[in-house]
C-alpha positions as CSV (number, residue, x, y, z in Angstrom):
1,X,-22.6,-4.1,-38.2
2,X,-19.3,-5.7,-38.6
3,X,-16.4,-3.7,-40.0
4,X,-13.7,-6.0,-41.6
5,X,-10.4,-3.9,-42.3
6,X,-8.1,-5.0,-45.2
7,X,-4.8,-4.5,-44.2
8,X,-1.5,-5.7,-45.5
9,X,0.9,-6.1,-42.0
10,X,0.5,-6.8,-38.5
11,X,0.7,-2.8,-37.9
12,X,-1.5,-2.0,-40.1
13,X,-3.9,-4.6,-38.6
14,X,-3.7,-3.2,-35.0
15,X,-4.6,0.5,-35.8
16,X,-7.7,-1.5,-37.1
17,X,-8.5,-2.4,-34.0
18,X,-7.5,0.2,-32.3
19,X,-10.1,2.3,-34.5
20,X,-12.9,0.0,-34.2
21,X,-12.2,-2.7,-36.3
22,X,-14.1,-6.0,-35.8
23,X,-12.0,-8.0,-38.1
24,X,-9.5,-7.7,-39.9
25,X,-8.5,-9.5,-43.9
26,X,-4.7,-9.7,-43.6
27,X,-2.9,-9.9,-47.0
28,X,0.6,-8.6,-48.4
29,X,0.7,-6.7,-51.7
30,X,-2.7,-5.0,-52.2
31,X,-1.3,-2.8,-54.9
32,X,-2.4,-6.2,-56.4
33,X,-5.5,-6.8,-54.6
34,X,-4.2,-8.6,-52.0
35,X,-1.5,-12.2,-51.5
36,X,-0.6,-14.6,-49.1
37,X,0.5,-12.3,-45.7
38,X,4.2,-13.4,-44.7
39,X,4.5,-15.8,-41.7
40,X,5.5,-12.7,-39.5
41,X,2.4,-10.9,-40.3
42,X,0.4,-13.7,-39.7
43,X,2.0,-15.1,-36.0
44,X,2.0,-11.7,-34.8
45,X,-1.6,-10.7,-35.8
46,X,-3.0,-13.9,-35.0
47,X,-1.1,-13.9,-31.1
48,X,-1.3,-10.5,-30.7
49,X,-4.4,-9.2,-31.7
50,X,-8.4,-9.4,-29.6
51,X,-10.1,-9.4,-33.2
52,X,-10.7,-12.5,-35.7
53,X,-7.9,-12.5,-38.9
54,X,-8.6,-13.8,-41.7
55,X,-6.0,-14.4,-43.8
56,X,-5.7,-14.3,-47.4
57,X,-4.9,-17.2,-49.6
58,X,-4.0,-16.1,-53.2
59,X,-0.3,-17.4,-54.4
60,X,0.3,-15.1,-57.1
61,X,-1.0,-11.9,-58.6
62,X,-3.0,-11.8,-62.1
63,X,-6.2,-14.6,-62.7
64,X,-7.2,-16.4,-60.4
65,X,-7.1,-19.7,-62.6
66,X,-4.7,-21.9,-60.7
67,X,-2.4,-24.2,-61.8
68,X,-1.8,-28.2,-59.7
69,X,1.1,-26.3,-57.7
70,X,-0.6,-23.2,-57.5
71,X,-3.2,-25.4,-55.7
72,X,-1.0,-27.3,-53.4
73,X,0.7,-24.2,-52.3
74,X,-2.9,-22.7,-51.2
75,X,-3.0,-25.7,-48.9
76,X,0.2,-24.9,-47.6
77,X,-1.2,-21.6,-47.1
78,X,-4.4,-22.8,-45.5
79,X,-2.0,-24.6,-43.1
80,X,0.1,-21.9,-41.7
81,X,-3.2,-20.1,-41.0
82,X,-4.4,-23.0,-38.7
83,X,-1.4,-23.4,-36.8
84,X,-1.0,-19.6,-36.6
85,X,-4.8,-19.5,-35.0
86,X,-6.5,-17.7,-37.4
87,X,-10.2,-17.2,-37.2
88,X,-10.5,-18.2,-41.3
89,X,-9.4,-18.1,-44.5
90,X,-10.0,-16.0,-47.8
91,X,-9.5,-17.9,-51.5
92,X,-11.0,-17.7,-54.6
93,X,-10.9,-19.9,-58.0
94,X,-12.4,-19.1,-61.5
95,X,-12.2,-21.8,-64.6
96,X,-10.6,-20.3,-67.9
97,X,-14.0,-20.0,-68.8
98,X,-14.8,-17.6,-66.4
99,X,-17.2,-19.6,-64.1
100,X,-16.3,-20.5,-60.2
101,X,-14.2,-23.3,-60.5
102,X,-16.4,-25.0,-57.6
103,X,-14.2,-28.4,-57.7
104,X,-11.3,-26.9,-56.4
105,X,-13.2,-24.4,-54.0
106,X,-15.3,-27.4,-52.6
107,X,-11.8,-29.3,-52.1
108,X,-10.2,-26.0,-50.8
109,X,-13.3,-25.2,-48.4
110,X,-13.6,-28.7,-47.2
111,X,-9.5,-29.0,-46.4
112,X,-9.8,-25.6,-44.7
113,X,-12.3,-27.1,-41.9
114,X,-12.7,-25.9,-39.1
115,X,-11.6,-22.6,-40.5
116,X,-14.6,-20.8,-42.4
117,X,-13.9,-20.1,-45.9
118,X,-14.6,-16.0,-47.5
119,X,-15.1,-16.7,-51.6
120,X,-13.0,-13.0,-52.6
121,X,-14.0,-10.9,-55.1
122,X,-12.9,-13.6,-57.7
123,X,-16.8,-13.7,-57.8
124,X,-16.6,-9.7,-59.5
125,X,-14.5,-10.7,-62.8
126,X,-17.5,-12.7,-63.4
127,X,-20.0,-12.2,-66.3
128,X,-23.1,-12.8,-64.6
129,X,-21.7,-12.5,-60.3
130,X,-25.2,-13.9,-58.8
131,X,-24.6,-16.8,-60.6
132,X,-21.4,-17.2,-58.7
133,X,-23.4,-17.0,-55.6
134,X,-25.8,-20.0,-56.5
135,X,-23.1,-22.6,-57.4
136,X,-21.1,-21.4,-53.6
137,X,-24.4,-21.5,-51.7
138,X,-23.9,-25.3,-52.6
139,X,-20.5,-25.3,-51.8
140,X,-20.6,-26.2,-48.2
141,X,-17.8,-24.0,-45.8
142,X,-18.1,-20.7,-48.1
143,X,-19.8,-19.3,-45.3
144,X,-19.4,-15.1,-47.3
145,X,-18.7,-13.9,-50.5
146,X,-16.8,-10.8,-50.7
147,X,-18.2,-8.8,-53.4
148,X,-18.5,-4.9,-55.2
149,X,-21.5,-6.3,-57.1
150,X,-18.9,-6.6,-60.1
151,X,-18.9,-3.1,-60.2
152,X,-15.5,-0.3,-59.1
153,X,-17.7,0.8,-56.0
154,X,-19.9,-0.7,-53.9
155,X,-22.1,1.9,-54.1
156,X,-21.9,1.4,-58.0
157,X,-22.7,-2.2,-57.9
158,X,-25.7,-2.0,-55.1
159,X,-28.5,-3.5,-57.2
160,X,-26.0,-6.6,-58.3
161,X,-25.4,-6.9,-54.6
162,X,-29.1,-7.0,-53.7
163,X,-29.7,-9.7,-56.0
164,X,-26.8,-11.8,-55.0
165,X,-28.2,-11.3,-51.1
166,X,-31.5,-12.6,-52.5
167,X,-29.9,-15.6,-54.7
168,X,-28.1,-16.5,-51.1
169,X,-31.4,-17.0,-49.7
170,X,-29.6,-16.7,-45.9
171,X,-27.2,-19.4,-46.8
172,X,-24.4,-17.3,-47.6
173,X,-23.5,-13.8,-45.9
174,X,-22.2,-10.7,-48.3
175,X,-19.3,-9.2,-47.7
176,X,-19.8,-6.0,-49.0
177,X,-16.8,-4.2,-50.6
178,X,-15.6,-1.4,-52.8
179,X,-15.0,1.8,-51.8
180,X,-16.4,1.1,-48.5
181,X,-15.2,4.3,-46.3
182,X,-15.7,5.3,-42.6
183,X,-17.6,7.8,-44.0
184,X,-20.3,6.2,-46.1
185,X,-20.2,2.8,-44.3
186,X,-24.1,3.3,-42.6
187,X,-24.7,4.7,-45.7
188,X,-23.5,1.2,-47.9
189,X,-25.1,-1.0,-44.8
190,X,-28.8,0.8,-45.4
191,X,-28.8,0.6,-49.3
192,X,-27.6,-3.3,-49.6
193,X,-28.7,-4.2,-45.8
194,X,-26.0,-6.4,-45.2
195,X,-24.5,-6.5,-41.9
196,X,-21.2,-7.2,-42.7
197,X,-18.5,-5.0,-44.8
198,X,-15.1,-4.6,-45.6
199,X,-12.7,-1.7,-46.6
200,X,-9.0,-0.4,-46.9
201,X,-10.7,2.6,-45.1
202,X,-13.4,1.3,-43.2
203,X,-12.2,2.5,-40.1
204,X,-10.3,5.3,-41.7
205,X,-6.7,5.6,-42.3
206,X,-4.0,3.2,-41.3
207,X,-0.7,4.5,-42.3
């Protein structure tokens, strides 16, 4: 099982590891789900730490409809993660019309090469989230989808998750989020049999 911890600085991200952490999503701002680290999180994390980062790529808070700029600073992003050594990068687009905006994500994934590319849970504000997961199974790069089964809780959104694990069809891992605790983390890993999941509190508290 791999534990991914969310955390939002460098010291956040090496109490992760110190507490069993085998990789760590670095952002800034999750009070708003997560943006762009700064450049100090990211040399210092990426230097410093024995686990894989992967670092967020989300310019703004709100939608996650992105304008030309919007766009241009994601490469930017996706830029300062590869020169920073980071093991990967985490971005996700939706059209106004709700539905993965897969010709930017396929331009975003294939620019972010060699890095692997996590689809966020963009995927969750989604009418119909297994959909999501057969247009990015054809999207090649989105290696995981990080995903609550559009649901709060992960444990609330389990039978969404199982069918997006089936749409993948092995193509695509699950990333499984939402609540995800160091207490009920077997429990989550049983009931959706993914192998990999993520957390604020996956490996318990970090402040």
């Amino acid at each position: 099982m791999i534990k991914e911890a969310c955390v939002e600085s460098f010291e956040e991200a090496k109490r992760a590891q110190e507490q069993g952490a085998n990789r760590v999503e670095l952002c800034s701002d999750l009070a708003n789900d997560g943006l762009t680290p700064t450049m100090r999180d990211l040399q210092k994390a990426c230097s410093l730490l024995a686990i894989p980062v992967m670092v967020m790529v989300r310019p703004r808070k709100g939608n996650f409809v992105y304008s030309p700029h919007e766009i241009s600073e994601m490469k930017q992003a996706i830029d300062k993660a590869k020169n920073a050594g980071a093991h990967g990068v985490v971005l996700g687009m939706l059209r106004p019309d709700n539905k993965i905006d897969a010709k930017n994500t396929r331009m975003l994934a294939e620019y972010a090469l060699p890095l692997p590319v996590t689809f966020h849970k963009a995927i969750d504000e989604m009418d119909d989230p297994v959909e999501g997961v057969r247009v990015l199974k054809t999207i090649p790069n989105v290696k995981r989808i990080l995903t609550s089964g559009g649901k709060p809780t992960a444990l609330k959104g389990l039978e969404t998750i199982r069918q997006m694990i089936a749409e993948a069809e092995g193509k695509i891992i699950m990333l499984v989020a939402g609540k995800v605790l160091d207490t009920n983390v077997s429990k989550i890993q049983k009931l959706t049999g993914t192998n990999e999941l993520h957390g604020r509190r996956i490996v318990g508290e970090l402040l």
